[in-house]
PDB file of N, CA, C, O and CB in Angstrom:
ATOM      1  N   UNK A   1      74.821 100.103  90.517  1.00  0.00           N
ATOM      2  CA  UNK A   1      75.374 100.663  91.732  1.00  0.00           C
ATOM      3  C   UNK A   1      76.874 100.418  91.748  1.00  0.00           C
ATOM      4  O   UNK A   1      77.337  99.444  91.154  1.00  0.00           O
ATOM      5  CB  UNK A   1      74.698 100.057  92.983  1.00  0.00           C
ATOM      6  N   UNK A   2      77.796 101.436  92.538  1.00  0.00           N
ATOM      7  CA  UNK A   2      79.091 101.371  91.925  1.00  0.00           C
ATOM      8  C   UNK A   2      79.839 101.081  93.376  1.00  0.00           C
ATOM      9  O   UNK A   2      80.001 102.036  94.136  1.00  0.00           O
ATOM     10  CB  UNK A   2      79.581 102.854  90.983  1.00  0.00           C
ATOM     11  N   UNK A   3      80.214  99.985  93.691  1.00  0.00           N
ATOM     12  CA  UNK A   3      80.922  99.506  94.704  1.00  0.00           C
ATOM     13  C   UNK A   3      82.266 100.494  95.049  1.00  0.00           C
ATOM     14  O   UNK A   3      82.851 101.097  94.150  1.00  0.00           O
ATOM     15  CB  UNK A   3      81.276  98.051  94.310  1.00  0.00           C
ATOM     16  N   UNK A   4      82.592 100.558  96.199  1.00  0.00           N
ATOM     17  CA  UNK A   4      84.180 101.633  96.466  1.00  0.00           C
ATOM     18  C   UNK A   4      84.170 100.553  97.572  1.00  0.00           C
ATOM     19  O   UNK A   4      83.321 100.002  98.273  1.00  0.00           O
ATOM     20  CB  UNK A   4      84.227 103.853  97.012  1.00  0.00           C
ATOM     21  N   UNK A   5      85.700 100.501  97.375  1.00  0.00           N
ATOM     22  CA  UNK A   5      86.553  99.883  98.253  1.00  0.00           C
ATOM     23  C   UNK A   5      86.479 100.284 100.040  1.00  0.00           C
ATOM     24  O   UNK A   5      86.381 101.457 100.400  1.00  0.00           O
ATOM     25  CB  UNK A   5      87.927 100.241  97.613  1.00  0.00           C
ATOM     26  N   UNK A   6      86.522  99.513 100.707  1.00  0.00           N
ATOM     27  CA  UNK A   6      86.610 100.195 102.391  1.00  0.00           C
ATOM     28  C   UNK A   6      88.010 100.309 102.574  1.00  0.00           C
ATOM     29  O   UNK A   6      88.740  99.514 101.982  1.00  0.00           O
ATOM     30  CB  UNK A   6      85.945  99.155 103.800  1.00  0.00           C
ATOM     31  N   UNK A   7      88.532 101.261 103.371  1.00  0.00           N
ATOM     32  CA  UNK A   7      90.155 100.397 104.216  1.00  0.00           C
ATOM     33  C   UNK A   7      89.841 100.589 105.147  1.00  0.00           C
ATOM     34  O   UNK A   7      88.903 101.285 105.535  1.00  0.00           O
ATOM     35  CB  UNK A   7      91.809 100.838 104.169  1.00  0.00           C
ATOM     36  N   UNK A   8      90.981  99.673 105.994  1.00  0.00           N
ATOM     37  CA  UNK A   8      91.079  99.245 107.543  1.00  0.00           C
ATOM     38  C   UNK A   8      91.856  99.862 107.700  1.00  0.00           C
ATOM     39  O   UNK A   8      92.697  99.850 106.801  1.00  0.00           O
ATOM     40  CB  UNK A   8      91.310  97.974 108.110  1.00  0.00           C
ATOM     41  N   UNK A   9      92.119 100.802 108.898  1.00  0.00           N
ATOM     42  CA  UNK A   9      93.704 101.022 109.477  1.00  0.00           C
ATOM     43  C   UNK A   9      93.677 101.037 111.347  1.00  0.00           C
ATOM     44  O   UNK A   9      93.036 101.529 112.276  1.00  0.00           O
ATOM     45  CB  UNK A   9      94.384 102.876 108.777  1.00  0.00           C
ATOM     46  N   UNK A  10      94.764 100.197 111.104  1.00  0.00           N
ATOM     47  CA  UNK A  10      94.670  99.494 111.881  1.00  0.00           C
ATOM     48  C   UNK A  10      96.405  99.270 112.171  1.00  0.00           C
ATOM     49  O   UNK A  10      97.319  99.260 111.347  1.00  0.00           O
ATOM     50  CB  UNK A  10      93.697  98.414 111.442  1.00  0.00           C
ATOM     51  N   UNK A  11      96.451  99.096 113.707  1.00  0.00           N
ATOM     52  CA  UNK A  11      97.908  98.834 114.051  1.00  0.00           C
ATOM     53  C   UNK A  11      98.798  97.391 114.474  1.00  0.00           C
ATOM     54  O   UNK A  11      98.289  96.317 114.794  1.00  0.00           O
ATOM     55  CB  UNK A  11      98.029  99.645 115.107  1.00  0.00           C
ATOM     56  N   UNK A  12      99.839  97.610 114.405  1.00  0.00           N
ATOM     57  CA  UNK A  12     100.893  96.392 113.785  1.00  0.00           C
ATOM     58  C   UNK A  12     100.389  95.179 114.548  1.00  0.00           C
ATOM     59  O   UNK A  12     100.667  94.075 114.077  1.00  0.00           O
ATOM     60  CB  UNK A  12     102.744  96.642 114.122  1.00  0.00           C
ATOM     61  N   UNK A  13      99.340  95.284 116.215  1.00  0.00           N
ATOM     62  CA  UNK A  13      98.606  94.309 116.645  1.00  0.00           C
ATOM     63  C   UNK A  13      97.720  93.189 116.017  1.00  0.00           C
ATOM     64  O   UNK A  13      97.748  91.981 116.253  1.00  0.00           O
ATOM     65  CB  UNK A  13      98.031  94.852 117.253  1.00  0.00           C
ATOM     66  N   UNK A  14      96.888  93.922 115.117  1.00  0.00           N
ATOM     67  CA  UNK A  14      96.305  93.144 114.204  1.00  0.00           C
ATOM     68  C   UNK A  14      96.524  92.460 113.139  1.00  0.00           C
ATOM     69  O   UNK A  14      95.602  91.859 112.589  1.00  0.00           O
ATOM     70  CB  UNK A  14      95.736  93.549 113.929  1.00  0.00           C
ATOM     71  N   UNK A  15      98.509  92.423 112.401  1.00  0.00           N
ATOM     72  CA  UNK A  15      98.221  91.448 111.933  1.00  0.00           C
ATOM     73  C   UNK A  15      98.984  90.240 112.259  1.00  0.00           C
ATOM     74  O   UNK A  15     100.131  89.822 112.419  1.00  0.00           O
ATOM     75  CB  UNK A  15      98.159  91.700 110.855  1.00  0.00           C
ATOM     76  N   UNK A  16      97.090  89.715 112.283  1.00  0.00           N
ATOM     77  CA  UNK A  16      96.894  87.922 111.926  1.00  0.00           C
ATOM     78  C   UNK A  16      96.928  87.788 110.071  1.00  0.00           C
ATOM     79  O   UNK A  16      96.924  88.424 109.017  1.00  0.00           O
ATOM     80  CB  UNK A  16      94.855  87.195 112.676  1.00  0.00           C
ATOM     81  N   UNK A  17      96.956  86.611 110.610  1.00  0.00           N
ATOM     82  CA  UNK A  17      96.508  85.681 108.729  1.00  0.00           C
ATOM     83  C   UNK A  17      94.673  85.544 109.358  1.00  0.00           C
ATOM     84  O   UNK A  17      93.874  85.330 108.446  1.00  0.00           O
ATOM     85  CB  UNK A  17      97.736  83.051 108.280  1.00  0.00           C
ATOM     86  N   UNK A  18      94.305  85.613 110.218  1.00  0.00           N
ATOM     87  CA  UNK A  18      92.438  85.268 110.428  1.00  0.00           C
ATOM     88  C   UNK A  18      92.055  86.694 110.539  1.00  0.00           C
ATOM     89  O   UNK A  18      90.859  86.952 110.398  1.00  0.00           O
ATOM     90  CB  UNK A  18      91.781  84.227 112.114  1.00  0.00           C
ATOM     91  N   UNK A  19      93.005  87.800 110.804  1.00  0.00           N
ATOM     92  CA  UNK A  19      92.272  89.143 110.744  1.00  0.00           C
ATOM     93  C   UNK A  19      92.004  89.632 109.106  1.00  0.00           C
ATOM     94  O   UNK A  19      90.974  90.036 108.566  1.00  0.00           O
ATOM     95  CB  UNK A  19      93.266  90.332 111.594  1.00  0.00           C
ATOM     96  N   UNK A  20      93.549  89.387 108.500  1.00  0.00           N
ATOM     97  CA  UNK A  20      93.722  89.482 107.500  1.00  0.00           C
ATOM     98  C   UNK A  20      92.845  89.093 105.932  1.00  0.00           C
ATOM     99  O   UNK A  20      92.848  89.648 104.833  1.00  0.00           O
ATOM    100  CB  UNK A  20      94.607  89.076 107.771  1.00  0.00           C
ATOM    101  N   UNK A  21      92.187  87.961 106.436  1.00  0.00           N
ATOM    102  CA  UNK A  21      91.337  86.843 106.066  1.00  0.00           C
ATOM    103  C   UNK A  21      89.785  87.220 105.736  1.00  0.00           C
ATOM    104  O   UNK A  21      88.951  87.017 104.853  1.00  0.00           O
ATOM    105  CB  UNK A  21      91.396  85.833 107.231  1.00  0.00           C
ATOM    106  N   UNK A  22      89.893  87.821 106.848  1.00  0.00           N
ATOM    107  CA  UNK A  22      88.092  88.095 107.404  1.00  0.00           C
ATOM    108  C   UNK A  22      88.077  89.439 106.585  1.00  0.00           C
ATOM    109  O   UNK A  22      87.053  89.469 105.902  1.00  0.00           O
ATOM    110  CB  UNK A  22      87.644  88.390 109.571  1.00  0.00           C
ATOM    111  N   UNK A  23      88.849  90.555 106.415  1.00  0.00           N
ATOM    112  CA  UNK A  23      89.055  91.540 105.789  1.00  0.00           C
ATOM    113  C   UNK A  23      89.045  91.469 104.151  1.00  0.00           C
ATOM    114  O   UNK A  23      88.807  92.383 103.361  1.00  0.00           O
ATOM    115  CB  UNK A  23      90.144  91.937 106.322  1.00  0.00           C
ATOM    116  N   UNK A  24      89.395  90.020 103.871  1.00  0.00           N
ATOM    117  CA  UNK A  24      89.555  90.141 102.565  1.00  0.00           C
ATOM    118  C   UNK A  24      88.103  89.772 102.162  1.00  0.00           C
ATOM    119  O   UNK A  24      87.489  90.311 101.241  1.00  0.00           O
ATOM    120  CB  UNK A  24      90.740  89.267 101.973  1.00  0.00           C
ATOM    121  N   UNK A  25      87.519  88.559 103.149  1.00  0.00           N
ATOM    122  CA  UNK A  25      86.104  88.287 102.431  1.00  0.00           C
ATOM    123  C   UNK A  25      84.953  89.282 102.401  1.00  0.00           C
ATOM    124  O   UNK A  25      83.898  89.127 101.786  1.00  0.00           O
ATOM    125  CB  UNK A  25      85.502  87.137 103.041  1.00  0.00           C
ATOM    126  N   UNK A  26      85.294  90.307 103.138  1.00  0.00           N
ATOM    127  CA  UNK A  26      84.748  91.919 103.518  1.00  0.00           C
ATOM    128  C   UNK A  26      84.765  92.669 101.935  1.00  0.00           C
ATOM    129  O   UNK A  26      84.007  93.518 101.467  1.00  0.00           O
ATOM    130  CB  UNK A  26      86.081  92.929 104.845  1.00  0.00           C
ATOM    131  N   UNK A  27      85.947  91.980 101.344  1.00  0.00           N
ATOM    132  CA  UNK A  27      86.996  93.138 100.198  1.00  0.00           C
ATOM    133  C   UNK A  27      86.878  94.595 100.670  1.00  0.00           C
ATOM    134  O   UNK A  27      86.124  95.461 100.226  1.00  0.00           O
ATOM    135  CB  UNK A  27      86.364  93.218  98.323  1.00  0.00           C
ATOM    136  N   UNK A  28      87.913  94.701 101.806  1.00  0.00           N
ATOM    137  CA  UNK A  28      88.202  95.838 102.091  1.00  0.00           C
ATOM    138  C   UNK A  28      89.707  95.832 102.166  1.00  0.00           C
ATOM    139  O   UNK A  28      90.207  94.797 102.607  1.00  0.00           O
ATOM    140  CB  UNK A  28      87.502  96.250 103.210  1.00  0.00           C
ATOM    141  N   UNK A  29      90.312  96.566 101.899  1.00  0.00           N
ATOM    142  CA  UNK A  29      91.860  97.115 101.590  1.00  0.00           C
ATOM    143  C   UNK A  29      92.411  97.280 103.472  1.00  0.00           C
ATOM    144  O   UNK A  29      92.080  98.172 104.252  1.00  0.00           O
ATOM    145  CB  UNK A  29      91.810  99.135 100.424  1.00  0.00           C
ATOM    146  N   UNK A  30      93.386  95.990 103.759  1.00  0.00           N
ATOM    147  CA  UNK A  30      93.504  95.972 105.044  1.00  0.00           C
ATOM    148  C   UNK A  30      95.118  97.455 105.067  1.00  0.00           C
ATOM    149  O   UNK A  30      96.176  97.124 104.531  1.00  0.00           O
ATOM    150  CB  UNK A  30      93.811  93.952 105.643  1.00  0.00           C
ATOM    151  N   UNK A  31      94.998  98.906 105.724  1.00  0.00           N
ATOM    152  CA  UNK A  31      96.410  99.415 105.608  1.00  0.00           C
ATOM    153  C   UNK A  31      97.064  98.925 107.231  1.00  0.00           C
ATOM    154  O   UNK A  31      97.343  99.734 108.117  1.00  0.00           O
ATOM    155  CB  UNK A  31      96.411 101.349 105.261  1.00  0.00           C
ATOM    156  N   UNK A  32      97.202  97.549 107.330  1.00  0.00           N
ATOM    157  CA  UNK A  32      98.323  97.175 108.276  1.00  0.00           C
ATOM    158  C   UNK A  32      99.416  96.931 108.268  1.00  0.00           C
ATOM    159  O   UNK A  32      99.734  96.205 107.326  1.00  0.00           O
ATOM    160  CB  UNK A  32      98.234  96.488 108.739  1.00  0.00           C
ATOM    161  N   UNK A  33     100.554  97.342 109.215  1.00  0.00           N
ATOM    162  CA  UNK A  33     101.637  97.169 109.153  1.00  0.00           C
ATOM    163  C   UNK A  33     102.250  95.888 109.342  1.00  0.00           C
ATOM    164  O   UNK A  33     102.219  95.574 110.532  1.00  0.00           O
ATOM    165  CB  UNK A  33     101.987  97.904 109.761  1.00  0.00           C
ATOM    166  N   UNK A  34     102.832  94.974 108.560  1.00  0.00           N
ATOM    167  CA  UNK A  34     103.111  93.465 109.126  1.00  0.00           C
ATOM    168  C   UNK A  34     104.129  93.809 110.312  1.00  0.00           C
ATOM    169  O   UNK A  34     104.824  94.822 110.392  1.00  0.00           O
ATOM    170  CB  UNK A  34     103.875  92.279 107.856  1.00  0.00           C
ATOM    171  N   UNK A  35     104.065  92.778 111.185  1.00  0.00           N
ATOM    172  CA  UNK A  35     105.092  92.589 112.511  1.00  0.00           C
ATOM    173  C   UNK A  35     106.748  91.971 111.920  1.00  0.00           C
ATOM    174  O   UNK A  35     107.083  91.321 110.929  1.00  0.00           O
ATOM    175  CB  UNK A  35     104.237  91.182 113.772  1.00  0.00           C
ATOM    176  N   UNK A  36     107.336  92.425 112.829  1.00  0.00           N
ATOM    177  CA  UNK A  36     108.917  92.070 112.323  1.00  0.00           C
ATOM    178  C   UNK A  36     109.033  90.759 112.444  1.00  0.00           C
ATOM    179  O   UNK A  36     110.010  90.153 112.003  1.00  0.00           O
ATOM    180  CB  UNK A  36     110.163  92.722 113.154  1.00  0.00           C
ATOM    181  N   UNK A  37     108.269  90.319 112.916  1.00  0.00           N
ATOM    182  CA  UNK A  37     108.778  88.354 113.284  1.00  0.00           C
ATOM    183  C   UNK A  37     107.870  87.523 111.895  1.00  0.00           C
ATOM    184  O   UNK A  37     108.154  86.337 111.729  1.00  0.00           O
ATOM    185  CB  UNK A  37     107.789  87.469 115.530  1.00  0.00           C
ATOM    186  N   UNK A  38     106.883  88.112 111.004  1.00  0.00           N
ATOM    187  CA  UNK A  38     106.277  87.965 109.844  1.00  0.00           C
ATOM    188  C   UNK A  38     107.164  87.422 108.684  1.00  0.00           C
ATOM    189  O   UNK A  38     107.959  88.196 108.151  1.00  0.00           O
ATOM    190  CB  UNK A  38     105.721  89.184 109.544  1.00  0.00           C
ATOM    191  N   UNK A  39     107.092  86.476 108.378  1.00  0.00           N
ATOM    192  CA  UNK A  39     108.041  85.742 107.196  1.00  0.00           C
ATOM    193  C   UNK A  39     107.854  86.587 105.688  1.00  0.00           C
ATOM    194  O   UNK A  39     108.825  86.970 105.035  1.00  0.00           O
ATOM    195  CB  UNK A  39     107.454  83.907 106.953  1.00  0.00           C
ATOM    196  N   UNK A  40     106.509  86.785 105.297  1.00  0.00           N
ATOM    197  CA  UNK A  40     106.396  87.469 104.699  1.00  0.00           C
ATOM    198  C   UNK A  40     105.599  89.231 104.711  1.00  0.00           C
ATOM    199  O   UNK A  40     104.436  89.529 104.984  1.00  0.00           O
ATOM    200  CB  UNK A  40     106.145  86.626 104.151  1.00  0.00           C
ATOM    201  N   UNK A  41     106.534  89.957 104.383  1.00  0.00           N
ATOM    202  CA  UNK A  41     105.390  91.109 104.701  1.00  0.00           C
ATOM    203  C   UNK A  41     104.574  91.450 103.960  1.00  0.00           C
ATOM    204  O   UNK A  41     104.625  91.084 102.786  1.00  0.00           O
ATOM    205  CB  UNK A  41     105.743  92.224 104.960  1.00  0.00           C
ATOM    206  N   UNK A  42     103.768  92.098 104.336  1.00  0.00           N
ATOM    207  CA  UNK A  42     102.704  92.452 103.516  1.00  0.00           C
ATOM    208  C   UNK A  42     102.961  94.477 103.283  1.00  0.00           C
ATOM    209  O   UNK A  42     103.558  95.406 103.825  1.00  0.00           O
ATOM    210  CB  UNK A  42     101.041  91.826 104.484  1.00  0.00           C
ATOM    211  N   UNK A  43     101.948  94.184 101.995  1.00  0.00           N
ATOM    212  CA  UNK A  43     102.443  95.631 101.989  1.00  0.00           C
ATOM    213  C   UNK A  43     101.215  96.507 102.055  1.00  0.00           C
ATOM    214  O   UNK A  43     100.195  95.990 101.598  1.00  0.00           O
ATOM    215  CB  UNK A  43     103.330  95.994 100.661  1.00  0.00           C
ATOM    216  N   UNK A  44     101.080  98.130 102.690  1.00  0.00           N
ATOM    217  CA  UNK A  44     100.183  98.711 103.053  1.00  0.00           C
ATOM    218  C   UNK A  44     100.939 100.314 102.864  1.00  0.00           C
ATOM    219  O   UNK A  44     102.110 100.656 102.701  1.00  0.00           O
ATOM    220  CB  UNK A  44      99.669  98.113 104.454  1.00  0.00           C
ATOM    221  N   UNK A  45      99.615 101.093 102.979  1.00  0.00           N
ATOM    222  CA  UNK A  45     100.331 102.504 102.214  1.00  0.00           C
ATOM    223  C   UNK A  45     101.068 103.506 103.289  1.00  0.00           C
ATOM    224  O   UNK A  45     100.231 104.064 103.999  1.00  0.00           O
ATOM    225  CB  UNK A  45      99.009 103.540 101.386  1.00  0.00           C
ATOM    226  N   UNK A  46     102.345 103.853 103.569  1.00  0.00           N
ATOM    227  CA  UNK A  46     102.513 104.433 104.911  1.00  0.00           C
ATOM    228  C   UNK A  46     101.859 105.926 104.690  1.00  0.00           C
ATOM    229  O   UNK A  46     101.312 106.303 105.726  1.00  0.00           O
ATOM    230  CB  UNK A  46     104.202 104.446 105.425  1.00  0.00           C
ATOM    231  N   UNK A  47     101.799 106.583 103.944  1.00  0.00           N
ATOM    232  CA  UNK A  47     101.061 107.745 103.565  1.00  0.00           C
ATOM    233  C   UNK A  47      99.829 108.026 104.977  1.00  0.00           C
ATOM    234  O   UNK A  47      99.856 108.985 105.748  1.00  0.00           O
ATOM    235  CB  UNK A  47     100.290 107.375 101.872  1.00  0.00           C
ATOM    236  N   UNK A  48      98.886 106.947 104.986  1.00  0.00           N
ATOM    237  CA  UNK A  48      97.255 106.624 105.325  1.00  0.00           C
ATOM    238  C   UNK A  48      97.760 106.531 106.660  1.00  0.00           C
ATOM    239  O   UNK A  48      97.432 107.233 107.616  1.00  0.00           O
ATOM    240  CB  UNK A  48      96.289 105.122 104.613  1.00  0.00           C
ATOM    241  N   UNK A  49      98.808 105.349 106.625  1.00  0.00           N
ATOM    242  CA  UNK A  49      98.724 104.910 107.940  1.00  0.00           C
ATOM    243  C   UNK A  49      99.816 105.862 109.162  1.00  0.00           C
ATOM    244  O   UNK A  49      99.669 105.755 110.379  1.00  0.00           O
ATOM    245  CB  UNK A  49      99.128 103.250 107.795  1.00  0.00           C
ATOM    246  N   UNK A  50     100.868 106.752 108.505  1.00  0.00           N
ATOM    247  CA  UNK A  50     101.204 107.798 109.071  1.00  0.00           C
ATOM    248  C   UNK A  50      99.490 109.269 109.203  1.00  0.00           C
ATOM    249  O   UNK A  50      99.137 109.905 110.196  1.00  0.00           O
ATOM    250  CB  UNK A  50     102.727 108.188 107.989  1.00  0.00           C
ATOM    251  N   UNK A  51      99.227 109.274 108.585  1.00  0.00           N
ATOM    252  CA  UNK A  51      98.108 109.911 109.032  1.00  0.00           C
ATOM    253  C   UNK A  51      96.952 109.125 110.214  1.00  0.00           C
ATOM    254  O   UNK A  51      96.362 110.056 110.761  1.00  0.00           O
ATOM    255  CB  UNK A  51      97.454 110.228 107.705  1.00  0.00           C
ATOM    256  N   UNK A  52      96.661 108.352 110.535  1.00  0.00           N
ATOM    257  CA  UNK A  52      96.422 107.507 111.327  1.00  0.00           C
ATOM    258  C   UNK A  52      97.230 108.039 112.592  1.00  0.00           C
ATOM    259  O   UNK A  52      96.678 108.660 113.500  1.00  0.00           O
ATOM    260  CB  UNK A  52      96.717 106.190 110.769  1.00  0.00           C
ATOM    261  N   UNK A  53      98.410 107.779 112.571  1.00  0.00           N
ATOM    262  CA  UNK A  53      98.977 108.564 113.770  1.00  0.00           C
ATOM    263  C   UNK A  53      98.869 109.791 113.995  1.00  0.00           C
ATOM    264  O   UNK A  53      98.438 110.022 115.125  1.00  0.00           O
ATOM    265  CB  UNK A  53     100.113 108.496 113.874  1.00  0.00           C
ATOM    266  N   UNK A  54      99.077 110.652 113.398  1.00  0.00           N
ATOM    267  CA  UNK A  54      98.884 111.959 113.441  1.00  0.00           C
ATOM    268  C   UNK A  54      97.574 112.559 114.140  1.00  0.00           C
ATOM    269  O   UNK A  54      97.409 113.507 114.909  1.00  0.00           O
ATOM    270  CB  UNK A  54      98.966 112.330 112.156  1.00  0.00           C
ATOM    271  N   UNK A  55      96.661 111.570 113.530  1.00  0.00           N
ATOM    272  CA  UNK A  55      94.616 112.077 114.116  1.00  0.00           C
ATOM    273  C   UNK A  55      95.020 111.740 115.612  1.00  0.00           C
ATOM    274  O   UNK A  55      94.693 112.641 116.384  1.00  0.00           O
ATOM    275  CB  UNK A  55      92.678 110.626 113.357  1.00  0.00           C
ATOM    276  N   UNK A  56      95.661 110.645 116.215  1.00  0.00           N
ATOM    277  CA  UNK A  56      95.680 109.910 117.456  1.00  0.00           C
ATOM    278  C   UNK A  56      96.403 111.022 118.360  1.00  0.00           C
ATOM    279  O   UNK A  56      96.056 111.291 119.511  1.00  0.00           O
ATOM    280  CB  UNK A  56      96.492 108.377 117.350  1.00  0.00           C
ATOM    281  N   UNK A  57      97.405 111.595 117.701  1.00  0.00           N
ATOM    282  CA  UNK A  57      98.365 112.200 118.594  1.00  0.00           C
ATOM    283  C   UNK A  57      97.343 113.916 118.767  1.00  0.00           C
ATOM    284  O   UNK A  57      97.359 114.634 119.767  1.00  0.00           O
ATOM    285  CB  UNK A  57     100.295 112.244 117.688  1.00  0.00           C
ATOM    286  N   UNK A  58      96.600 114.161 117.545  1.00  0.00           N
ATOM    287  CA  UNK A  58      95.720 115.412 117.813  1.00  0.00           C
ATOM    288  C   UNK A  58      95.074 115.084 119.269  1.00  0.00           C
ATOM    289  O   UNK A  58      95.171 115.701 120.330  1.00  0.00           O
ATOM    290  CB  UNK A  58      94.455 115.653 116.538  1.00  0.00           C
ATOM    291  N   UNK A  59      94.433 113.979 118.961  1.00  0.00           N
ATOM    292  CA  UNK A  59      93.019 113.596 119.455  1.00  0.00           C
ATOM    293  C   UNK A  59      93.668 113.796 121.641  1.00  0.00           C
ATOM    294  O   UNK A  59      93.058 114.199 122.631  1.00  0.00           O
ATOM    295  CB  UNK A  59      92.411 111.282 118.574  1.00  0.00           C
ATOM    296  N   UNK A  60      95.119 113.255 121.441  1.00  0.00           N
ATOM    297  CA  UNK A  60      95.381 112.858 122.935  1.00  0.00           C
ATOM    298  C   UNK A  60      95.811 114.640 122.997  1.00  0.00           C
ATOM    299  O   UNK A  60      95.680 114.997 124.167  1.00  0.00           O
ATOM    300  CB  UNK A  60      96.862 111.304 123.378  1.00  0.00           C
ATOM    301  N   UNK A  61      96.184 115.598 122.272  1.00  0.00           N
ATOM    302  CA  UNK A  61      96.917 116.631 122.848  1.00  0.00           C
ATOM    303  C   UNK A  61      95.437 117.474 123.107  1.00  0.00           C
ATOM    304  O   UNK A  61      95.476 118.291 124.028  1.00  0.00           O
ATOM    305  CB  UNK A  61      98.260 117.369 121.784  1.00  0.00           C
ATOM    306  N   UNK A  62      93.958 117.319 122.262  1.00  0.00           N
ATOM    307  CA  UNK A  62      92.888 118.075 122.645  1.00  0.00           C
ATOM    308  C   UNK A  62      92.143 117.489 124.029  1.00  0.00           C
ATOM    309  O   UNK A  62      91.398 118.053 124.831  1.00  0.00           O
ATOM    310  CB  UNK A  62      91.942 118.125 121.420  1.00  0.00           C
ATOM    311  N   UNK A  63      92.642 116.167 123.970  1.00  0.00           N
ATOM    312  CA  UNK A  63      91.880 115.786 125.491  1.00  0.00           C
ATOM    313  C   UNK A  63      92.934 116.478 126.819  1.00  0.00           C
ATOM    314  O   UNK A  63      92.491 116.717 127.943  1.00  0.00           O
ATOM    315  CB  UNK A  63      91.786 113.672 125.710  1.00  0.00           C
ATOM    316  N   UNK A  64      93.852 116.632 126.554  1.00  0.00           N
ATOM    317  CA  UNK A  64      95.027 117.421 127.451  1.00  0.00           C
ATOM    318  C   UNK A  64      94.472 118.701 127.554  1.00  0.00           C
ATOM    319  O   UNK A  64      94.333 119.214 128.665  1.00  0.00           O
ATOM    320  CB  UNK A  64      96.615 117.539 126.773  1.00  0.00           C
ATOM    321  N   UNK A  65      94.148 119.264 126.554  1.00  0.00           N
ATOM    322  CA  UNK A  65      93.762 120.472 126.779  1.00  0.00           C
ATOM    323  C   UNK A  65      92.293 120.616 127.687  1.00  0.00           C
ATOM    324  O   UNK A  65      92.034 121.284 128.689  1.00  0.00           O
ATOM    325  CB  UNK A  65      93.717 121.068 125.415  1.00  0.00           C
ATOM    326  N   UNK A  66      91.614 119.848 127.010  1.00  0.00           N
ATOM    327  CA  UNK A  66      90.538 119.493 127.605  1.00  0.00           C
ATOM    328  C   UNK A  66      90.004 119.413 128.941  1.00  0.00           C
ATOM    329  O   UNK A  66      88.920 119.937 129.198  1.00  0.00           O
ATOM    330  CB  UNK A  66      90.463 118.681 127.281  1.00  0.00           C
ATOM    331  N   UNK A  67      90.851 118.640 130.042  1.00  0.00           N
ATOM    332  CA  UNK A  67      90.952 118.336 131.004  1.00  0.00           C
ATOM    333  C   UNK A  67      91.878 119.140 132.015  1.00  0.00           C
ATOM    334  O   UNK A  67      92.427 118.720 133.033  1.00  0.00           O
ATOM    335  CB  UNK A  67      91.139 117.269 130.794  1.00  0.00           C
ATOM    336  N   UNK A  68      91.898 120.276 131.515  1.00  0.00           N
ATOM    337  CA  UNK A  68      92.456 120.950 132.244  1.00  0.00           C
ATOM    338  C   UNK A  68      91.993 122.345 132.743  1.00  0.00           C
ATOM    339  O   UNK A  68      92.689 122.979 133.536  1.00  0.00           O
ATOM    340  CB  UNK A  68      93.420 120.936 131.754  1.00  0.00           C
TER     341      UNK A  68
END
């Protein structure tokens, strides 16, 4: 059986070092953005995680439509 990787995406809230952590013993590919106050950053794909925004900003302009 042939294992595939998960990812997370997920926003600049979540990262911890215990979110971060729990994700790895998962082995899933965390795409979070580290926070500016982060000593070290971490790195994640902006590609994924600009698409991530994009679904969010659909998702709020069809409920606009939606509700009207």
């Amino acid at each position: 059986m042939k294992l595939t990787m998960k990812q997370v995406l997920a926003d600049g809230a979540y990262d911890t070092n215990a979110i971060r952590a729990l994700l790895d013993e998962q082995q899933t590919i965390s795409e979070i953005p580290s926070k500016k106050n982060r000593q070290e950053i971490q790195p994640y794909d902006r590609d994924i995680y600009r698409e991530r925004e994009w679904f969010f900003n659909k998702v709020k302009n069809y409920r606009r439509l939606a509700t009207r």
